[in-house]
C-alpha positions in Angstrom: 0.0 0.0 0.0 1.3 3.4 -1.3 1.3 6.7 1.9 -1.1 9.1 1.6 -0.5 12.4 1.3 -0.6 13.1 4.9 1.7 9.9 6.1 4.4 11.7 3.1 3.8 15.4 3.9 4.3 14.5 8.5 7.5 12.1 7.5 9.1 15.0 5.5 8.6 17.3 8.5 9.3 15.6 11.1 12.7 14.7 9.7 13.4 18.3 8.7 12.2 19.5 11.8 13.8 16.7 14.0 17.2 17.3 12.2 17.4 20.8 12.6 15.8 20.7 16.0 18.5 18.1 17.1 21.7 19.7 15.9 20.9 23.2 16.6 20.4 21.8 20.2 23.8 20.1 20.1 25.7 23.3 18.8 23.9 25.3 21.8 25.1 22.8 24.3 28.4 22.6 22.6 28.5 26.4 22.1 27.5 26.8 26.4 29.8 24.3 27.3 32.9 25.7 25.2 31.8 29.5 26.8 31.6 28.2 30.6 27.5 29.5 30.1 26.1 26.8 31.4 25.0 28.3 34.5 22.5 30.8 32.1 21.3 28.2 29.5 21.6 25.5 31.7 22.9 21.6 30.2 19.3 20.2 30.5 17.4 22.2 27.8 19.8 21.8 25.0 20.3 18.3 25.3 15.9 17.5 26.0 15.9 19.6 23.0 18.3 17.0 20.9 16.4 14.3 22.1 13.1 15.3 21.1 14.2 16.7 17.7 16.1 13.2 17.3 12.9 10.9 18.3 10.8 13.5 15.7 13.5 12.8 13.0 13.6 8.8 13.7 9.4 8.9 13.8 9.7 11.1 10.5 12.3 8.2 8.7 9.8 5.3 10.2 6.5 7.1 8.9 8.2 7.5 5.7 8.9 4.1 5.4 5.2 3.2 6.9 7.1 1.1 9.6 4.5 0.5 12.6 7.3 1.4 15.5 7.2 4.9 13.6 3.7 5.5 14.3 3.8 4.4 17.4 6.9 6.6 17.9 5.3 9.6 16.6 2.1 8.9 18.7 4.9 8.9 21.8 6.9 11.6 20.7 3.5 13.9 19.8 2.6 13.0 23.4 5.9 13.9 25.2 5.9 17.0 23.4 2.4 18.0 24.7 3.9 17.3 28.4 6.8 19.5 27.7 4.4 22.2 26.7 1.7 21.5 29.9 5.4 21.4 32.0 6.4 25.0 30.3 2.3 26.4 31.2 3.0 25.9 34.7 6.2 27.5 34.5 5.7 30.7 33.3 8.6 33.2 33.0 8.3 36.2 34.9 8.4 39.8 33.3 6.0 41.9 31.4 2.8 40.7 29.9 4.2 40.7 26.1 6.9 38.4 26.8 4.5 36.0 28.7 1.7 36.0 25.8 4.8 35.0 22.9 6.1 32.6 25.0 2.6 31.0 26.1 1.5 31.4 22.1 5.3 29.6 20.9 5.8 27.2 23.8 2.3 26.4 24.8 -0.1 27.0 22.4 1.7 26.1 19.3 3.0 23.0 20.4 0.1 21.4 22.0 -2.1 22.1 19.5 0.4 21.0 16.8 0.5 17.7 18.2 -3.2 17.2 18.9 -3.4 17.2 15.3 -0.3 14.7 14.7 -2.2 12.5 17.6 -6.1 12.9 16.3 -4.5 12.6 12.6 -2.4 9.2 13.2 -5.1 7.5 15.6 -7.5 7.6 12.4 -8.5 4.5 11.1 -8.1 4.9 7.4 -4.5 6.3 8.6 -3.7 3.1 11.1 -4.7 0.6 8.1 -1.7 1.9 6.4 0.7 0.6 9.0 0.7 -3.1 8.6 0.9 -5.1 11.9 3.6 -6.8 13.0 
């Protein structure tokens, strides 16, 4: 069975995505570390940032190849990302009320309702028939 349109048009995104998501992490970590600036971006961020754009660029190459595990990766990946974003609502930055609404709308709003889609889009049936069972 050929992928639809949507299976072809989320693998090509999530393994653009996922790549650049992964190795611009890497550099920052790498860029921090070389510095001594860890202490202001911290170790953690840039390296839960490679790992989620490396899990979106795996999902991306198993969707692509309509390998089961890559749903089932994006399904996982599409979740963590919507914890990350539930984590970053309950941890607001403090300063004024502009700064707060971009970074609610970019890492809030955006991603959760980014990956509702990828969730409500690869739990369809006519989408799961594509991935053929182990």
């Amino acid at each position: 069975m050929a992928a639809s349109r949507g299976i072809k048009i989320y693998g090509t995104y999530a393994v653009l995505v996922g790549t650049l998501n992964g190795v611009g992490n890497l550099a920052l970590a790498v860029l921090a570390a070389k510095s001594g600036t860890f202490a202001a971006v911290g170790v953690g961020r840039p390296l839960l940032g490679a790992l989620v754009g490396g899990l979106l660029m795996t999902s991306g190459i198993g969707v692509a190849r309509l390998q089961p595990w890559g749903r089932t990766l994006a399904v996982a990946t599409a979740i963590g990302i919507m914890g990350l974003a539930a984590f970053n609502a309950l941890h607001l930055p403090a300063g004024p009320s502009a700064q707060r609404i971009e970074f609610i709308a970019g890492y809030v709003l955006f991603p959760l309702l980014l990956n509702a889609g990828v969730l409500w889009f690869f739990t369809r049936p006519p989408v799961v028939a594509q991935f053929p069972r182990p």
